[in-house]
N, C-alpha and C positions, 0 to 999 in steps of 0.2 A: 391549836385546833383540838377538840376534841373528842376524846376516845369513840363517841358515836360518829361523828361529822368524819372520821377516818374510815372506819367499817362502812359509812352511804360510800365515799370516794373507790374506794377497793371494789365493791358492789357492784358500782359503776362502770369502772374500768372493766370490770369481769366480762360483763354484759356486752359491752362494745368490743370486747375481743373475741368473744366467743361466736360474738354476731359477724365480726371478720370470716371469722376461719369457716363460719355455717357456707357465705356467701363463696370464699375461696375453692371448699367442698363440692356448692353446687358447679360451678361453671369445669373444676376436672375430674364430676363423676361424668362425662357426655361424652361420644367420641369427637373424635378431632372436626370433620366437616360442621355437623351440629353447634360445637362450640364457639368454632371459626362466624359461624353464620350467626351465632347470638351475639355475639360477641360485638361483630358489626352494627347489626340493627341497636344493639342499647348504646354504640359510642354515637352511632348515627343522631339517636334522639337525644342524646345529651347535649353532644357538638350543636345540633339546633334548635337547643332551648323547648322542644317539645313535650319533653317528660318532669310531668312536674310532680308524678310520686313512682317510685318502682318499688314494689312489691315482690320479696322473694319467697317461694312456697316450697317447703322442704318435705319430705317423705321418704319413706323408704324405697318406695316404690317409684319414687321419679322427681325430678327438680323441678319447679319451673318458674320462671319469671315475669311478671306481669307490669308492663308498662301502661300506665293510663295516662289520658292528655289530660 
């Protein structure tokens, strides 16, 4: 492999873990009921196949998560 094709992989990897921890961030900056209740409704739409993009929106000002069908 080389030296470029190593630095896209790194890149990448970067990107999908930072995007982890964005996502891990938003759901425990919220208190507990708020969370508890998101938390439900996106397992809800997964569990039934309803959501077929989720969109997470970060700020500093507030998390939020948006489910579309």
């Amino acid at each position: 492999m080389s030296e470029q094709h190593l630095k896209f992989w790194r890149a990448v990897m970067l990107c999908a873990t930072l995007a982890v921890m964005a996502v891990i961030f938003a759901f425990s900056a919220q208190p507990g009921p708020g969370s508890y209740a998101l938390s439900e409704q996106i397992t809800h739409q997964v569990q039934s196949g309803g959501a077929q993009t989720i969109m997470v929106q970060l700020s500093r000002q507030k998390s939020e998560i948006f489910i579309m069908n």
